[in-house]
C-alpha positions in Angstrom: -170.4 2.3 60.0 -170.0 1.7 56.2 -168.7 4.7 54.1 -169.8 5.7 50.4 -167.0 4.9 47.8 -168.0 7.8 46.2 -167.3 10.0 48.7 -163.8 8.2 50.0 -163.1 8.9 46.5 -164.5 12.5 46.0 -162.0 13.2 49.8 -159.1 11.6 48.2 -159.4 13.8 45.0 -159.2 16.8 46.5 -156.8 16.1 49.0 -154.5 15.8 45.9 -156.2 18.8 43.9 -154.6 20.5 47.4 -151.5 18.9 47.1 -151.0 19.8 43.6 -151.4 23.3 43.9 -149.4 23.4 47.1 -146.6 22.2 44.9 -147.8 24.9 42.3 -147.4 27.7 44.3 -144.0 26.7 45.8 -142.6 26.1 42.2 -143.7 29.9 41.5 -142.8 31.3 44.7 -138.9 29.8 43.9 -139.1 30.9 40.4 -139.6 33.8 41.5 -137.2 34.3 44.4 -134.9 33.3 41.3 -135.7 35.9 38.8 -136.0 39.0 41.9 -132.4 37.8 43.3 -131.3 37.4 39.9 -131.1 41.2 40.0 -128.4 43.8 41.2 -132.0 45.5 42.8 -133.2 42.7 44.3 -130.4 41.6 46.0 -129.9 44.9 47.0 -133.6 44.8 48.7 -133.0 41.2 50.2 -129.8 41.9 52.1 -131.8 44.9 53.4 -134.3 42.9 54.5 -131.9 40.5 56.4 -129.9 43.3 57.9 -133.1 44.6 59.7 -134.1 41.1 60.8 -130.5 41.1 62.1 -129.1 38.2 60.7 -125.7 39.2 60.4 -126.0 41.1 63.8 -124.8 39.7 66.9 -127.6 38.2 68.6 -126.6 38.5 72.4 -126.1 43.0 73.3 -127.8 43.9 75.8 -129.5 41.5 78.2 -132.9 43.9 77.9 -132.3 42.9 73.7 -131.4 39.4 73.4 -135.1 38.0 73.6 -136.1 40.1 70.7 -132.7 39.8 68.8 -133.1 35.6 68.8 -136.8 35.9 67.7 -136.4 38.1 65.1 -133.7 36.9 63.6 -134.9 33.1 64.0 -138.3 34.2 62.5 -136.1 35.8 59.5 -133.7 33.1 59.4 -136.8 30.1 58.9 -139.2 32.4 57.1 -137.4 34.4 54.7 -133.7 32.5 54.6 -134.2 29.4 54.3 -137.1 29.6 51.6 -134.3 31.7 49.3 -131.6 29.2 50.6 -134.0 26.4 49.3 -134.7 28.4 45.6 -131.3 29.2 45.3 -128.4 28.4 47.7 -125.7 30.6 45.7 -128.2 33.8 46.0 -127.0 33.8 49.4 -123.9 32.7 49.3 -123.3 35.4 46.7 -124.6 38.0 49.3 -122.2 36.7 51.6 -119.6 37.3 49.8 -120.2 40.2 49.2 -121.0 41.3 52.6 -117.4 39.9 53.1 -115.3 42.2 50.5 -116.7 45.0 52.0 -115.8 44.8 55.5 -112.5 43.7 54.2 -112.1 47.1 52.1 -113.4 48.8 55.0 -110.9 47.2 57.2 -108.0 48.2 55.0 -109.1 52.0 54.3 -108.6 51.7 58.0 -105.6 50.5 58.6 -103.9 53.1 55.5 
């Protein structure tokens, strides 16, 4: 079976039309995971977002929970995480932080 050149080509050409805006859209999508974290709002609205997907939360409660509590936060953790991790790694790291000073100030208003 002989193929057209033409239409090799004509494939080939829009397999990297695809390709190009694949790599379009991700560029976007990290500039703009940049500029929303870049914010005291959206930070705010991210850590939200991975406190209800429970990824600071311990994963293993109740035996009824623990099949949920791994899915949810593994869907949060490849999905959402990692694509912020992968824009920028200090967003999170910053959150972390964060998330760290307070339960330290809350752990010392305790113990006055």
């Amino acid at each position: 079976m002989i193929l057209d050149s033409g239409f090799l080509e004509e494939e080939q050409q829009e397999a990297k039309d695809i390709k190009e805006e694949q790599r379009r859209e991700a560029e976007q999508f990290l500039s703009d995971v940049r500029k929303t974290f870049g914010s005291a709002h959206g930070k705010r609205i991210f850590t939200f977002l991975l406190e209800q997907g429970g990824v600071n939360a311990p994963l293993f409660s109740k035996e009824t929970d623990i099949y949920r509590n791994v899915a949810v936060h593994d869907f949060v953790v490849e999905n959402v995480l990692s694509a912020v991790i992968m824009a920028d790694e200090d967003i999170y790291l910053s959150i972390i932080r964060e998330r760290a000073e307070k339960l330290r100030n809350e752990e010392e208003m305790k113990n006055e």
